[in-house]
Residue, then its C-alpha position, 0 to 999 in steps of 0.5 A: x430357761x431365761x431365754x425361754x421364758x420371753x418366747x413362752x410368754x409371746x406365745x401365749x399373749x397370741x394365743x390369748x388374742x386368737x381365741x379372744x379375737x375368734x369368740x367376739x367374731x362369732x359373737x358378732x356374726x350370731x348377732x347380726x345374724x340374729x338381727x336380721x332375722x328378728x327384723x324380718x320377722x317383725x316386719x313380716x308380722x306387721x305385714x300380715x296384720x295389714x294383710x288381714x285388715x285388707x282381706x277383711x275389706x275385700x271380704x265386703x265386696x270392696x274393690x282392691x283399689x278403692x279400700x277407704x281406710x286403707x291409707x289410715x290403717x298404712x299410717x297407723x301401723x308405719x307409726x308403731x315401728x320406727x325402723x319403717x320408712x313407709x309401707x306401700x301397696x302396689x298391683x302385680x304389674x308395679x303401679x303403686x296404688x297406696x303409700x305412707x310416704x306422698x312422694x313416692x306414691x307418684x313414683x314407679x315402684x323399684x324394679x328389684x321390688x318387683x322381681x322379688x315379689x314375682x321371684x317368690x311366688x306368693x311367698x314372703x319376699x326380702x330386698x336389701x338394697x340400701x335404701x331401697x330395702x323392704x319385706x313384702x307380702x304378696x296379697x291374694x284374693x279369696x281365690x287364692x290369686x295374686x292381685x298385689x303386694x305389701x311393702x314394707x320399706x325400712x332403713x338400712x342405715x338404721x340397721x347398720x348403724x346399730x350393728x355398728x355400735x354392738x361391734x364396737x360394744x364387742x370390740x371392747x368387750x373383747x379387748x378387755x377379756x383379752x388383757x385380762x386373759x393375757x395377764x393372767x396367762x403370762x403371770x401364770x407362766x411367768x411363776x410356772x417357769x420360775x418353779x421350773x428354773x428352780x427345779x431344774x438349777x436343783x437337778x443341776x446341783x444334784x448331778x454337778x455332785x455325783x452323789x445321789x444319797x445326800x439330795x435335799x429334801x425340796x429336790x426329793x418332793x420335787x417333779x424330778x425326785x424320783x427320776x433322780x433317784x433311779x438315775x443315782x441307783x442305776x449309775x450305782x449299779x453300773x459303777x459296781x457292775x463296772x468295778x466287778x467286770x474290771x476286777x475278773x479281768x486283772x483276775x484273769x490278766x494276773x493268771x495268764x501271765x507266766x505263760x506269756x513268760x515261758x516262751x520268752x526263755x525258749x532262745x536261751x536253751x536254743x542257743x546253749x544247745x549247740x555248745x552241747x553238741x560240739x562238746x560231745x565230738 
C-alpha cells in the first residue's frame, strides 16, 4: 500500500491537469470565438449606420460620387471606435472613391477586398489578413444594384493582443484551479489510503489470529467487518463439516478392519493341512 499510494497520487495530480488544461482551452476557444463574432458585429452595425446615411443622399438625387458630407459622416463614425483604421468607399470595379485615411485614398484598393465583396454577392463580407483585414458592406442603389462597397479596415494586432492578454488571464486562472484541484485531490487520497492502510493492517491481524470471535469493535464497523464475519463463520463451518467427514471415515476404517485380518491367518491352516493328511495314512 505504501507503494500505492505515490502512483495514486501522480495519477490523480494528471488527472487534475487534463481536466483543468481542457476547460481553460474551451474556455479560450468560446472566447475568441465569441470575440470575433461580436467584433463583426459591431463593425457591421457601423457599416449599416453608414450605409443608411449614404442611401439617404442618394435618395435626393445625389450622385454616388459626389456625396459632400460623405467624408465628415467617414470620420465621425471612424472616431467612435477605435479598433477602425479607416473606413473606405469604393465602386464595383475597386477605385477608391472615399477614405478616412489620406494615403490610402490614392492607393488601389487590396485585391482580396475586392474578391470578397464580389464573392458575397450583396452580402455582408469579412477579410482576415493582417493589416489588411475588413468587414464591408455592399451599397446598393434604389434598384437594388450594386453600385460600390463600404470597408471597414480595423486592426488585427489590436484584436490579437487583446486575445493574447485573456490567455494569459486563463492561463493563470487555470494554473491556480489546477493547484487547488491537485492539493486537495492528493490531500483526499492521501487520508483516503491512510484509512485503507489501517483497515487492511486490521484485517491482516484478524486472519494472522484465525480466531473470528474475538475482532475488535473498529474492524466490526469497519468496510471489511462483515465480510470477515462470513469468511470466519464459513472457515467454521468447513472446519466442522471437515472434522465429521474424518471421523465417519476412521468409523468406517475401525470397522473394516478384522476383515483385512481374516485372510492373513488363511496360510497357516494351509500349511497345518498336509501334516493332517499324512498322519492319516
Amino acid at each position: 500500500m505504501a507503494k500505492t499510494r505515490p502512483q495514486l497520487i501522480i495519477v490523480a495530480v494528471l488527472v487534475c491537469l487534463f481536466a483543468v488544461g481542457m476547460a481553460g482551452f474551451l474556455n479560450f476557444f468560446k472566447y475568441r470565438s465569441n470575440a470575433e463574432r461580436i467584433i463583426k458585429e459591431r463593425l457591421v452595425v457601423t457599416g449599416t449606420s453608414i450605409e443608411n446615411s449614404i442611401q439617404s443622399s442618394l435618395a435626393l438625387g445625389l450622385q454616388f460620387s459626389d456625396l459632400g458630407t460623405l467624408p465628415g459622416t467617414l470620420e465621425r463614425e471612424r472616431a467612435t471606435d477605435d479598433l477602425i483604421l479607416s473606413i473606405e468607399v469604393f465602386d464595383t470595379e475597386g477605385e477608391p472613391l472615399y477614405s478616412t485615411d489620406r494615403l490610402r485614398a490614392t492607393r488601389d484598393v487590396p485585391a482580396a477586398w475586392i474578391a470578397a465583396a464580389r464573392q458575397a454577392a450583396g452580402a455582408d463580407w469579412f477579410v482576415k489578413s493582417g493589416t489588411e483585414s475588413a468587414a464591408g458592406i455592399a451599397i446598393q442603389n434604389s434598384f437594388g444594384l450594386v453600385i460600390g462597397y463600404l470597408a471597414l479596415r480595423y486592426s488585427e494586432e489590436q484584436v490579437a493582443d487583446s486575445t493574447k492578454a485573456v490567455a494569459r488571464q486563463l492561463a493563470l486562472s487555470a494554473f491556480a484551479v489546477f493547484a487547488v484541484a491537485a492539493t486537495l485531490a492528493s490531500l483526499a487520497l492521501v487520508g483516503v489510503m491512510g484509512r485503507l492502510t489501517r483497515d487492511f493492517d486490521a484485517v491482516e491481524a484478524a486472519l494472522r489470529t484465525r480466531d473470528g470471535s474475538h475482532l475488535s469493535p473498529a474492524v466490526q464497523k469497519g468496510p471489511f467487518g462483515r465480510a470477515l464475519r462470513r469468511f470466519f463463520d464459513t472457515v467454521r463451518r468447513a472446519e466442522a463439516d471437515i472434522a465429521q467427514l474424518r471421523g465417519e471415515l476412521d468409523r468406517g476404517a475401525a470397522r473394516a478392519a478384522p476383515g483385512r485380518l481374516a485372510p492373513a491367518s488363511m496360510p497357516s491352516a494351509d500349511r497345518s493341512r498336509p501334516a493332517v493328511v499324512e498322519g492319516q495314512r
